[in-house]
C-alpha positions in Angstrom: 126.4 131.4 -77.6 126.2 131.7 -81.7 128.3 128.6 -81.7 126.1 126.2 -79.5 123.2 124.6 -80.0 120.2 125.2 -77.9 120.1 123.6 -74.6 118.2 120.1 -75.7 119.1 119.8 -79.0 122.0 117.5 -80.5 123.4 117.8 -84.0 124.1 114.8 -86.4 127.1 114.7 -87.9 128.2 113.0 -91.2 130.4 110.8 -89.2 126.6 109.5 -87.5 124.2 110.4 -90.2 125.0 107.1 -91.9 122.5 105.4 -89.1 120.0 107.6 -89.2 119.9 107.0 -93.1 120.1 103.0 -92.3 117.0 103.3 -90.3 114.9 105.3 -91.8 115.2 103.1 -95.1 114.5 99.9 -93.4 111.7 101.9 -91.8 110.0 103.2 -95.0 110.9 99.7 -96.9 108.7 97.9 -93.3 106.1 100.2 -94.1 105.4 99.5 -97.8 105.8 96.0 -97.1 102.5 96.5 -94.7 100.6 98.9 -97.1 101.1 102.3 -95.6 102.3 105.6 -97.0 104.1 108.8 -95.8 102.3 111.5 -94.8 104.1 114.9 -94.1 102.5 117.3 -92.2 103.7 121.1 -91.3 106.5 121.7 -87.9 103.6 123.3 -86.2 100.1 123.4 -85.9 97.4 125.8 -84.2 97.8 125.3 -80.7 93.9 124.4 -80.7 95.0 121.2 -82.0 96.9 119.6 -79.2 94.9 121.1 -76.5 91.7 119.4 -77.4 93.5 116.5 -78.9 95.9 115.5 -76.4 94.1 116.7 -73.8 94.4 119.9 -71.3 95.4 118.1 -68.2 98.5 115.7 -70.0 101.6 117.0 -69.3 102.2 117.6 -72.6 100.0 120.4 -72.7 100.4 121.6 -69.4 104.2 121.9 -69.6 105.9 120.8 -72.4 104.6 122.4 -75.7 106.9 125.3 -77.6 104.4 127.4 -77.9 103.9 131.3 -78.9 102.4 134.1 -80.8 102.8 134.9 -84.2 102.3 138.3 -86.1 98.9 137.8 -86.8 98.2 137.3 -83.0 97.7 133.4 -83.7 98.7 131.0 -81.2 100.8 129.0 -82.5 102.6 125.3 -81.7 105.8 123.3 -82.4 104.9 120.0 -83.4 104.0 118.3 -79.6 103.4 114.8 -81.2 102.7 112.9 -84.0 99.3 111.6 -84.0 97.0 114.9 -84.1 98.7 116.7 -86.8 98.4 113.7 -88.8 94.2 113.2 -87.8 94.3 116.9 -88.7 95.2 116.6 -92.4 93.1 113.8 -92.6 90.1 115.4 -91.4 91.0 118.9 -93.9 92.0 116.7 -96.7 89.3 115.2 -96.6 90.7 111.3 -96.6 87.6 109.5 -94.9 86.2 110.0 -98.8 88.5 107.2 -99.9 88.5 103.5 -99.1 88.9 102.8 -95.7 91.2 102.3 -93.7 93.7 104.9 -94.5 97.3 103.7 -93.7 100.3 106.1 -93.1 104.0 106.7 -91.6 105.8 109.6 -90.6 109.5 110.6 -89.5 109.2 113.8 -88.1 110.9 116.4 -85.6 108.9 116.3 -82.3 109.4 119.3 -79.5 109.1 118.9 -75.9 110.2 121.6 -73.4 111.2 119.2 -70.8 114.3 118.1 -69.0 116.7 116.8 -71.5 117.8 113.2 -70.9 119.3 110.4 -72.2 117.4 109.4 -75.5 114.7 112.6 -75.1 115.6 116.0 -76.9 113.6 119.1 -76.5 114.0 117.9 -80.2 113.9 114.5 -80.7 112.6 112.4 -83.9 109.8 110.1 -84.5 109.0 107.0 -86.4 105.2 107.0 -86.5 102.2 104.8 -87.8 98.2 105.9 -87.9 95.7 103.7 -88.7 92.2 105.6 -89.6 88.9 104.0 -90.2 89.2 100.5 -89.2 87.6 99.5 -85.1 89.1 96.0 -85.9 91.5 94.6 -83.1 93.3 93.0 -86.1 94.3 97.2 -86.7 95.8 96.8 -83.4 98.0 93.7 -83.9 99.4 94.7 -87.1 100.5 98.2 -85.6 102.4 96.2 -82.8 103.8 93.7 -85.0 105.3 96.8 -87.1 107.3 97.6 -83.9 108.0 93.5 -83.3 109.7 93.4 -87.0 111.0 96.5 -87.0 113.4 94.9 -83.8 113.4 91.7 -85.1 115.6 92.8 -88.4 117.5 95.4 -86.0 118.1 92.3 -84.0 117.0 93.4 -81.2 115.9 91.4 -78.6 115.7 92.2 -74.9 112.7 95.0 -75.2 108.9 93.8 -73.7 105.9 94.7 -74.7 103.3 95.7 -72.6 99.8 96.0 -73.4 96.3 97.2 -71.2 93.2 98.3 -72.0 92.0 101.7 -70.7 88.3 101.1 -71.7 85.8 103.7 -73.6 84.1 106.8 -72.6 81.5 104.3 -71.4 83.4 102.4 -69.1 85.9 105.5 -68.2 83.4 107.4 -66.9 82.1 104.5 -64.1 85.9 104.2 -63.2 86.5 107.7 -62.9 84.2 108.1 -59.9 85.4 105.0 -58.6 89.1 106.7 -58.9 87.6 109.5 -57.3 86.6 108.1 -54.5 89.6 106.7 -53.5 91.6 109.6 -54.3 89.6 111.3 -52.2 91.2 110.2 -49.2 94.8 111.3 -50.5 94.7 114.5 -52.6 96.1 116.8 -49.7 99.0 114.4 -50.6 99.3 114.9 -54.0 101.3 117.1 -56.1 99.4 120.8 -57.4 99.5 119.3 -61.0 97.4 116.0 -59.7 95.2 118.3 -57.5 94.4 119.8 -61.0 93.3 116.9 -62.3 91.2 115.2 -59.5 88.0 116.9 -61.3 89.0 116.7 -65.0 90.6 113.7 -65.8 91.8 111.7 -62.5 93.2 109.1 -64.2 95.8 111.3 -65.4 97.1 111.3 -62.0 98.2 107.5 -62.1 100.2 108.5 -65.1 102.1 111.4 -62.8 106.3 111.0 -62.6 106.1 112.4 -59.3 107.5 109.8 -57.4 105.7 110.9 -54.1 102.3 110.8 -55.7 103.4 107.3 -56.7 104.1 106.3 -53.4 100.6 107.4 -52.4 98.7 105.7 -55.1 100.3 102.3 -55.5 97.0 99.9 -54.7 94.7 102.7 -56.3 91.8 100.6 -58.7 92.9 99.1 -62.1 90.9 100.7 -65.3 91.3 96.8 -66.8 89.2 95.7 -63.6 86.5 98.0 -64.5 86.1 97.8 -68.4 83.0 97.0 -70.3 82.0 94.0 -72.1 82.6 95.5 -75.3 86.1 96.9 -74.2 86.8 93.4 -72.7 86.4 91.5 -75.9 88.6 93.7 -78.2 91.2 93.4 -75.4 91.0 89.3 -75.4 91.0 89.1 -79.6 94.2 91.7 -79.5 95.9 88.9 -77.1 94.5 86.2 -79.4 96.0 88.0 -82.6 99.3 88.5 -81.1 99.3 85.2 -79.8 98.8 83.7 -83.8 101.7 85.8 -84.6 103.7 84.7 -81.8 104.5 88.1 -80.3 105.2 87.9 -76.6 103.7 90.4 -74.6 103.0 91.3 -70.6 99.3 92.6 -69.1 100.6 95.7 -67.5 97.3 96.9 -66.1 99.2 100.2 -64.6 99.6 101.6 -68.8 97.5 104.3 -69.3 99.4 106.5 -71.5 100.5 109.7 -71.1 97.8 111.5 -73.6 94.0 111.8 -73.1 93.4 110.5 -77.0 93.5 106.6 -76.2 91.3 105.0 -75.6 90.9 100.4 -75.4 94.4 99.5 -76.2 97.2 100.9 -74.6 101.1 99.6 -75.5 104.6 100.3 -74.8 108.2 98.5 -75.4 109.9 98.9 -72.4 113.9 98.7 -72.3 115.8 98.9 -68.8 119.2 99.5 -70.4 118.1 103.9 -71.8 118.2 105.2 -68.8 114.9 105.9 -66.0 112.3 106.3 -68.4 112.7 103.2 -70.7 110.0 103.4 -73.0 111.0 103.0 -76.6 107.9 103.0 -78.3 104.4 103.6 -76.9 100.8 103.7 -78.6 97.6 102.4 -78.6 94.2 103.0 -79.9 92.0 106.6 -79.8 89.0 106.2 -81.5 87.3 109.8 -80.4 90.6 111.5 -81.0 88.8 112.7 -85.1 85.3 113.4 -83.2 87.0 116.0 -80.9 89.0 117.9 -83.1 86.0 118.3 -85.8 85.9 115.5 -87.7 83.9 112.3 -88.4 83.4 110.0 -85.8 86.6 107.5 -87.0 88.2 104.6 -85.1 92.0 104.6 -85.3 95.2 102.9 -84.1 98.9 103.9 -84.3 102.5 104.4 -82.2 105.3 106.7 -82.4 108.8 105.5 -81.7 111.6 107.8 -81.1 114.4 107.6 -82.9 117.2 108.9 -80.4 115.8 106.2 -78.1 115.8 103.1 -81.1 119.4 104.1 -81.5 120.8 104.2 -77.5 118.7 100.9 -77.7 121.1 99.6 -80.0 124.1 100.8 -79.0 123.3 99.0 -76.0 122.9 95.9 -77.2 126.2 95.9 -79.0 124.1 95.6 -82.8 126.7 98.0 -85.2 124.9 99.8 -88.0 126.8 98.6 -91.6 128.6 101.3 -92.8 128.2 101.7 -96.5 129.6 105.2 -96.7 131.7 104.2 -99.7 132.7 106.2 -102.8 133.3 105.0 -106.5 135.5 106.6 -107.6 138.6 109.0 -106.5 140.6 110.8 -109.1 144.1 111.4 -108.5 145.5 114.5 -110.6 149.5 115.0 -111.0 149.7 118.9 -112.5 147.2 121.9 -113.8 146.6 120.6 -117.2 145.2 117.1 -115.4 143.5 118.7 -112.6 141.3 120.6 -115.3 140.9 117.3 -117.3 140.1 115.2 -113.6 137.4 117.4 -113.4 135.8 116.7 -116.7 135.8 113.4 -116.0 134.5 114.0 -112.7 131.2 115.7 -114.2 131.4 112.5 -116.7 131.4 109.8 -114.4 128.9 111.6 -112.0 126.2 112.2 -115.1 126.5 108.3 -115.7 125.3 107.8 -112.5 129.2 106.8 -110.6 129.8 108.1 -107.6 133.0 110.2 -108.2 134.9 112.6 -106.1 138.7 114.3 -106.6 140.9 116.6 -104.7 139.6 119.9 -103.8 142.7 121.4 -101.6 145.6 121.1 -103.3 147.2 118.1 -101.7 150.2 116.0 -103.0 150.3 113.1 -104.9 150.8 110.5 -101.8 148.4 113.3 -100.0 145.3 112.3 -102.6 145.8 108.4 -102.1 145.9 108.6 -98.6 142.6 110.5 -98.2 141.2 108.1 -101.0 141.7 105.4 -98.4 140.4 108.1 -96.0 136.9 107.8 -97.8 137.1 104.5 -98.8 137.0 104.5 -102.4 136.6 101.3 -104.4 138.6 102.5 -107.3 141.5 105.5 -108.0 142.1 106.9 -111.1 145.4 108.5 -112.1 145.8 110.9 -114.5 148.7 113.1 -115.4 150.3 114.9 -118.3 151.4 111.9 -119.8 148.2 110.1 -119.5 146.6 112.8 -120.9 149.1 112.7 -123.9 148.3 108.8 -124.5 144.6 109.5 -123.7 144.3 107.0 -121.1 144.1 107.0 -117.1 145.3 104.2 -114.4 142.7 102.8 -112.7 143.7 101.1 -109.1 141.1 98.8 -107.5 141.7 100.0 -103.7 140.3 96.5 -102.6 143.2 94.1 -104.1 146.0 96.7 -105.4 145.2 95.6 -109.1 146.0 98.8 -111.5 145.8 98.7 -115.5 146.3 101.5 -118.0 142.7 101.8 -120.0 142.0 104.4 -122.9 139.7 107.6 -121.6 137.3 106.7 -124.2 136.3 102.8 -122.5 136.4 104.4 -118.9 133.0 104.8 -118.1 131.6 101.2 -119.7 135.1 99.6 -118.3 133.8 101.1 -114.8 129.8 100.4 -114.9 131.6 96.7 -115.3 133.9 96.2 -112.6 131.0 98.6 -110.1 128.3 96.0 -111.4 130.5 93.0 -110.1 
């Protein structure tokens, strides 16, 4: 068991770790291009947090948070989900001070005891975006349209985006009893978990992945039927704004979301080629979500997008990462004396800013070309006891087989040249 990951949990290798890297730079170069900055907040949290934030009837709460006592007695949990740690350290750090709105991204570890499947760790990872401060729909929009160019320069292109509205506390509350009603009729046929909720929060039962409460609540009442005139209107400029920026989207008035935070705009990008569950990215707007974990009353907008899923998602649609894993420079020793001196040029080359490796294992002349190819090196350099005699090395371009005898002393100025074309 020492030698095996927990059940749910997936290593990344070097031989993978080159797409992680790709995505996560194209992610943080997306989000300075739209004005936000990274926020980093701690792997856990007070469990407080996510049971008032997220809500005590989500499922999230009820079954899927990691979390225990530590030695003070505290209860204590692994990072559930993005969005409330990150309302957290706004609200403690005191952010609402500073002009408005405040604009972050995270990538973060997020932990879910649930079943693992395809694209969903117990831990996974997370792209995520927050929006705190602005009420605007044009908030909305831009967070979606993060997600739309995100794809669009992944080249992505069979994942839909569906949108709803899930209304205020205003509107909510007429709907609930109107939900109530009707579930009235069925809740002997519903699972214990939607029994649970009849009283607290029905509409969490439309979100339930029981598939025989599904079957039993197929024609229940639409929240986007019973929204306000407020709610209405932010819904219809949201359309309009993604409309003017030519995003394509479906009304998919059965969205709700699977945490109690959201509130008016509900999204998610929906693959069919990841498996059951082919949600890739999901958010929406929670404009209480400050309010009820202590802070000022703040209207805010974000997504998270998981990572795992973003990269079956490719992988399904045939799009290859670039690999770029390339190396500078190998140096190929021939005897102790140039071993010693291939490793002062190794710290020289490395302290001018040259990628540089050399052998580390002992292996033969032929042996140390062959794993230069292995690494893909751009250039060798060969050094022996007669090089070091003359004071110069061979340097091999791997690319075109061209090799020339240069003096030790023009090596590093010689190589920022050729590297720089």
């Amino acid at each position: 068991m020492l030698t095996r990951a927990p059940k749910g949990t997936k290593d990344v290798l070097p031989v993978e770790s080159y797409k992680w890297q790709y995505l996560e730079k194209m992610f943080r170069e997306l989000c300075k291009s739209f004005g936000y900055k990274e926020i980093r907040t701690p792997v856990f949290e007070h469990t407080e947090l996510f049971e008032r934030g997220v809500g005590e009837t989500t499922d999230v709460v009820q079954k899927e948070m990691y979390t225990f006592e530590d030695k003070g007695g505290r209860s204590i949990t692994l990072r559930a989900e993005g969005t409330a740690p990150a309302a957290r350290a706004y609200i403690e750090n005191k952010l609402y001070a500073d002009a408005q709105p405040t604009k972050v991204f995270y990538i973060s570890p997020i932990f879910r005891y649930e079943k693992p499947q395809k694209g969903r760790l117990r831990q996974h990872h997370q792209f995520g975006i927050e929006v705190f401060g602005s009420d605007k729909p044009s908030a909305d929009a831009e967070v979606i349209s993060i997600v739309t160019t995100l794809y669009d320069k992944l080249g992505i292109k069979n994942v839909e985006l569906h949108i709803n509205s899930i209304g205020c506390p205003k509107c909510r509350n007429e709907y609930n009893q109107i939900l109530r009603e009707y579930l009235s009729k069925k809740i002997d046929k519903l699972c214990s978990t939607c029994q649970t909720r009849y009283e607290k929060n029905p509409m969490r039962i439309l979100d339930c992945k029981n598939d025989a409460c599904q079957e039993h609540i197929g024609d229940a009442p639409l929240m986007i039927d019973h929204i306000c005139d407020e709610c209405s209107l932010h819904f219809e400029n949201v359309k309009e704004l993604l409309d003017i920026a030519n995003i394509e989207y479906v009304v998919d008035p059965k969205i709700v979301r699977g945490l109690d935070y959201y509130t008016k705009t509900a999204f998610e990008f929906i693959s069919n080629e990841i498996g059951a569950k082919g949600t890739v990215c999901g958010g929406g707007r929670y404009d209480r979500l400050l309010e009820s974990i202590g802070g000022p009353s703040t209207p805010s907008v974000g997504f998270g997008m998981g990572i795992e899923r973003l990269l079956l998602t490719l992988e399904n649609n045939k799009i290859e990462i670039p690999f770029e894993d390339e190396i500078d420079i190998f140096i190929v020793s021939i005897g102790d004396n140039a071993e010693k001196e291939a490793f002062k040029i190794l710290c020289d080359l490395r302290k001018n800013g040259i990628s540089a490796d050399k052998d580390h294992v002992g292996r033969s002349f032929k042996a140390q070309f062959k794993y230069a190819n292995k690494i893909n090196a751009n250039y060798t350099i060969v050094i022996g006891d007669d090089e070091i005699e003359k004071g110069v090395v061979a340097l091999k371009n791997m690319k075109t087989g061209e090799q020339n005898e240069i003096k030790l002393n023009d090596l590093i100025s010689i190589l920022k040249s050729e590297l720089k074309n």
